[in-house]
N, C-alpha and C positions, 0 to 999 in steps of 0.2 A: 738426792734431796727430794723430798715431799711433801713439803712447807707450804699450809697452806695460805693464801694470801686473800683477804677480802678485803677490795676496796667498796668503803661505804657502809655507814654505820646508822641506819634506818632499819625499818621493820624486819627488812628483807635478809640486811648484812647480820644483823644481831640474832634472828630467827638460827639463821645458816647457824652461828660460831655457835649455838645454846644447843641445835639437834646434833651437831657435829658429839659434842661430849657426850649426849642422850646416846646418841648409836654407837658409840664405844670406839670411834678414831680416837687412838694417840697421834701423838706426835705434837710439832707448833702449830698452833693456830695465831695470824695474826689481824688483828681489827680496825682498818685505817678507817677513819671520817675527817669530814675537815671543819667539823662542828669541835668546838673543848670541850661540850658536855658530855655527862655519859647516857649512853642511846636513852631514847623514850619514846613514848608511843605523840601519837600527832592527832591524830582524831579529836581531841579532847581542844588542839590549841583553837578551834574555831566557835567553840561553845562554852563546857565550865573555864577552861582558862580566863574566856575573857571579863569571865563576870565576877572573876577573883572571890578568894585571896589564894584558888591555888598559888603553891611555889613552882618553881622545874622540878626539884626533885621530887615531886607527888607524882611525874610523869616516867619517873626512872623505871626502865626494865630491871636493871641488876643494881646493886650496890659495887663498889669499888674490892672488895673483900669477896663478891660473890665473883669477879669475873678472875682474879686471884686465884681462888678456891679451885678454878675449871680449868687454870692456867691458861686463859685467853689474854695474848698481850693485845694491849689498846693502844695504839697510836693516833692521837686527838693534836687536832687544830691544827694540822696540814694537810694541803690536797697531794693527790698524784696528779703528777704531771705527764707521766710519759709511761708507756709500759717496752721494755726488754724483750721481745719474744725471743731475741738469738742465746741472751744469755739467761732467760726466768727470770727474770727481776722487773718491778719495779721503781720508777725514778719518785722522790718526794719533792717537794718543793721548798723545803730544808737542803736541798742537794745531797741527802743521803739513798740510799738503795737498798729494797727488800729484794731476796731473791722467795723465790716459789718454784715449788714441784708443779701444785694447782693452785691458777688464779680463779677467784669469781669476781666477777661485774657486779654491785649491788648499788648501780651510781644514782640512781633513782631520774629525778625532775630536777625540772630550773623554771620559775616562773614564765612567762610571758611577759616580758617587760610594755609599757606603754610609752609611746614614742610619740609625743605632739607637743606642741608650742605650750611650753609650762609644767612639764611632768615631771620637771626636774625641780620643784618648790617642794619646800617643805610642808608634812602634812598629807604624802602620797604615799601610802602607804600598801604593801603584799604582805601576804604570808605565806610561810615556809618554814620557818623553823621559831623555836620556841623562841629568841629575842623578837622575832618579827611580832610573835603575838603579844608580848609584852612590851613591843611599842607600841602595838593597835590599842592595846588597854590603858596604857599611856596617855594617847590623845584620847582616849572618850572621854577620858575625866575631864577634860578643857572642853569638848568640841561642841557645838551647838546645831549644828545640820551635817549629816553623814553622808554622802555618796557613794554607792558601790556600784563597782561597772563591772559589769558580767552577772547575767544569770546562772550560773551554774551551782553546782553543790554549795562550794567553798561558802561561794558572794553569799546566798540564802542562808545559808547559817549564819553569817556573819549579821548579816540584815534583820535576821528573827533576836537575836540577841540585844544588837542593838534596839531593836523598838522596844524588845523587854526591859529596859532599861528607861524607857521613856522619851527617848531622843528621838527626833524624827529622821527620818532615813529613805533614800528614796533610791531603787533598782534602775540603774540604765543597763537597756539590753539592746543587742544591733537585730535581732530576728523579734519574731512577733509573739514569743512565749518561753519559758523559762524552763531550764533543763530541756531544751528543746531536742538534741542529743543523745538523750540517754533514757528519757520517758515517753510516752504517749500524752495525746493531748489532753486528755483526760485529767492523768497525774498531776498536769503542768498547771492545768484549770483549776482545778481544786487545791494547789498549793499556792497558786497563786492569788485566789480569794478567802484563803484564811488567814495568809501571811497579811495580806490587806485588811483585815477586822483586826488583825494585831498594829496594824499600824504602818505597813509597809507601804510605800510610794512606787508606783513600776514607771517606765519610761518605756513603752516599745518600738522596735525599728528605729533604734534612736544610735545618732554617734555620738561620739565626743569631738569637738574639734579643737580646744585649748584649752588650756586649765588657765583660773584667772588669780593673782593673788596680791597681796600688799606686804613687804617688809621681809619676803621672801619668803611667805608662809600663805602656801594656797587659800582662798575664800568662795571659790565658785568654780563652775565649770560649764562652757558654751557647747551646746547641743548640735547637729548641725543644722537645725532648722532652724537656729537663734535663740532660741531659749537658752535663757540663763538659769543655771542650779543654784542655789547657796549649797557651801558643802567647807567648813574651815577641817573636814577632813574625810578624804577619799580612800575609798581602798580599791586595790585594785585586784581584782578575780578573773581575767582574759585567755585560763587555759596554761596549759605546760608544754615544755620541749622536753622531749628526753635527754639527758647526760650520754651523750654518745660518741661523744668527741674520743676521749681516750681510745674507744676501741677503733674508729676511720682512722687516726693518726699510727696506729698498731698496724696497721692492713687489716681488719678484719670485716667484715660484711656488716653494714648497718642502713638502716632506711628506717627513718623515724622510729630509732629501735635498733639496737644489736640485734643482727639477726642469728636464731639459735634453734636447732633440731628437736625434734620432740622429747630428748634427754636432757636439755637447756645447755649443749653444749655449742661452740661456737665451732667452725672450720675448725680452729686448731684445737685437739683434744686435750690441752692440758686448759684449757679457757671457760669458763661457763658465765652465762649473764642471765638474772632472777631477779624479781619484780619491775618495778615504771619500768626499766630501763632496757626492758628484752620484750622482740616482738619472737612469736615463738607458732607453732602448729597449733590449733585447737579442732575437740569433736566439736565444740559451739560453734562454730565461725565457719564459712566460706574461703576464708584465707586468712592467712597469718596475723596472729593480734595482738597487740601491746596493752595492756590492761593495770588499771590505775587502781589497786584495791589492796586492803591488809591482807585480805584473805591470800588471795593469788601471792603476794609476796611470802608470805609466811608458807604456802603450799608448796610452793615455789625451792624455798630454802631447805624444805623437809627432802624434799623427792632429789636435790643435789645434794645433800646430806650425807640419805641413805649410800648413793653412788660414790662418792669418797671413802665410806666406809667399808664399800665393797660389798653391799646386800646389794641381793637382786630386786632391780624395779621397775616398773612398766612405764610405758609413755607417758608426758605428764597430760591428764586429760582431767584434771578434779573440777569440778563445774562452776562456773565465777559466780561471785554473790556482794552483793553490794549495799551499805547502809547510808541513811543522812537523817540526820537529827535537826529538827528547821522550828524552834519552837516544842510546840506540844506533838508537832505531826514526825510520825516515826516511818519515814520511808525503806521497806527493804525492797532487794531487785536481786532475782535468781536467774542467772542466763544471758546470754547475748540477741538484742531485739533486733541487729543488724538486718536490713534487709526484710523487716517483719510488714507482713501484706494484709493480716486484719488482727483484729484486738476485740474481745468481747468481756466485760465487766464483770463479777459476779461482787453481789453486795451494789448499792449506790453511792454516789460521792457523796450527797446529803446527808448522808446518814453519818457521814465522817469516817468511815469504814468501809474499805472494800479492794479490790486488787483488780489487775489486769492482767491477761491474759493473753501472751504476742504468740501466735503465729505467721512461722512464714513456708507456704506450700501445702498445707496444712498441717505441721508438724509444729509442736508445743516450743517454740525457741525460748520463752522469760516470760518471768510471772514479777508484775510490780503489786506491792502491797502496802496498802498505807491502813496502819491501824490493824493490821490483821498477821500478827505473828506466826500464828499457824497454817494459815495460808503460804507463809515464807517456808516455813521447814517441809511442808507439802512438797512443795516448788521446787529446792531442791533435789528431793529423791524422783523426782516427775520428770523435771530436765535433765538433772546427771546420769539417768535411768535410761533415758530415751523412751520412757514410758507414753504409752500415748493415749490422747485425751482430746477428745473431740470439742469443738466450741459450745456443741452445745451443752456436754456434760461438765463443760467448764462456768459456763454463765448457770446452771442447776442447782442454786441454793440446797436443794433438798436428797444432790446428786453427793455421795460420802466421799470426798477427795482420797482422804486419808489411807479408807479399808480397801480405794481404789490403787494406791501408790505400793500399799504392805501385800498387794495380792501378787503371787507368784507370775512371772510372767512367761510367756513361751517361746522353746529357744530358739 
């Protein structure tokens, strides 16, 4: 038998079952989530979803007819609970059993839950999946003061919408600047004083110490320096865990992340794990990396794909790239800034256009771009190239990125 089994029905799982028919495997393919809808893209649930009247299905990858047509059976609204490796099978939580030739992991995230005195009121709200966004859209239509804890992508989009909407909204973050992770301070600066003319409230180095509320429905929330928030609705943005359970309870190798070989397979060769949920080799990285992006998930699905279907393919090395939509400001990010030891600007932030520039050792590791699109596609062939670009041809407005990245390079 060589049934192929995916659990997990996100970008990554439904990418996999869509190139699988693209690259011409027969045979079954089957598509577990534990979602009842049918797959859809997520990007969307922290911006136009919330400002409605999208529906979910304006978010559907396939229709019910198209996944039909490909002969991908869909198995919705049960988890797996256990995986088989003696016998190839997977356990459901229906107590029924798929078996598999090959399994893939496509288990994605799980929020970060918040854990203090009153986090259990109503009106605390995450996001994750498309009900969650349509209860976040739910309560805005009641809510009168917004809280969102965590600066990161998710919180800030959620925050730019919100104050687009006219409600006052106010960012608690536990460090001193926003996306502080993933950008330079630069980025952080400038996003963070426009998010602010739009309306945004920040809180820095700030905790939360309890959420306050009346009639079992949150109203506030105590900082740990005593300040009180009004907020009759919170959301909560504090980061993800990988879904990794299934595979430790399998025996297979995990550390924040399945871990998985430059082919995304697991120790055992009938196993593979692709996108959130796999930490994997990369040419970006120093050492093994777990990466939160459609891109990587869907590159991801192609390159195990290919391999199912028995073409030949190289190690997975495609260069990570990353968006956030925050408002009017259109963040991309080409590369891993891990470890990055100077940054030099080209364009200024005043200007509301301009990228950055990470190196680290003096090698080009990520280009952040705000406002500048073709600086991002630059960026790209620059870093997945290994092309190299000194800081200062970098900061050189008048230096040609472009005729620089399309030039032949030497072997």
């Amino acid at each position: 038998m060589d049934d192929i089994v995916i659990v997990g029905s996100g970008h990554a799982g439904f990418q996999l079952a869509s190139a699988l028919r693209q690259q011409g495997r027969d045979g079954r393919i089957v598509l577990i989530g534990d979602e009842p809808h049918l797959p859809y893209q997520r990007p969307p649930l922290s911006k136009d979803y919330l400002k409605g009247p999208m529906l979910p299905e304006d978010l559907r990858f396939w229709s019910e007819k198209q996944f039909s047509d490909k002969a991908i059976e869909r198995v919705a609204g049960v988890r797996v609970t256990a995986i088989d490796r003696r016998d190839g099978a997977v356990v459901l939580s229906d107590g029924s059993r798929v078996g598999f030739g090959h399994l893939v992991l496509a288990t994605g995230t799980r929020n970060r839950v918040l854990s203090l005195p009153g986090s259990d009121l109503d009106g605390i709200l995450g996001l994750r999946t498309v009900d969650d966004a349509a209860a976040i859209r739910a309560g805005l239509e009641e809510a009168q003061s917004v809280v969102v804890i965590g600066g990161g992508f998710i919180g800030l989009e959620i925050a730019a919408t919100v104050a687009l909407s006219g409600r006052p909204v106010t960012v608690v973050e536990t460090t001193g600047r926003v996306m502080g992770r993933a950008v330079c301070e630069a980025v952080s600066r400038h996003h963070e004083r426009v998010l602010a003319a739009l309306g945004v409230a920040f809180r820095f180095h700030a905790g939360v110490t309890r959420c306050l509320g009346d009639d079992g429905h949150v109203r506030a929330v105590e900082l740990a320096d005593g300040d009180v928030l009004a907020a009759d609705l919170i959301i909560v943005g504090i980061g993800v865990l990988p879904n990794d359970d299934l595979a430790a309870a399998a025996g297979l190798a995990v550390d924040d992340g399945v871990l998985v070989d430059a082919g995304l397979a697991t120790a055992d060769p009938r196993i593979f794990a692709i996108g959130d949920c796999a930490r994997h080799p990369s040419l970006h990285a120093t050492a093994p990396v777990r990466i939160e992006s459609v891109q990587n998930a869907a590159d991801q699905a192609r390159l195990v794909a290919a391999r199912l279907a028995g073409k030949p393919t190289e190690p997975y090395g495609a260069v990570p790239w990353f968006w956030s939509h925050q408002g009017d400001l259109k963040l991309q990010i080409a590369g891993l800034a891990h470890g990055a030891d100077e940054t030099v600007l080209r364009g200024a932030p005043e200007d509301g256009a301009f990228s950055a520039f990470r190196y680290r050792a003096g090698r080009l590791v990520a280009v952040e771009s705000v406002g500048r699109p073709a600086d991002h596609m630059v960026a790209r062939r620059l870093v997945g190239g290994g092309i190299a670009l000194s800081p200062a041809e970098a900061a050189d407005e008048g230096f040609d990125l472009k005729a620089h990245a399309m030039r032949p390079q030497p072997a």
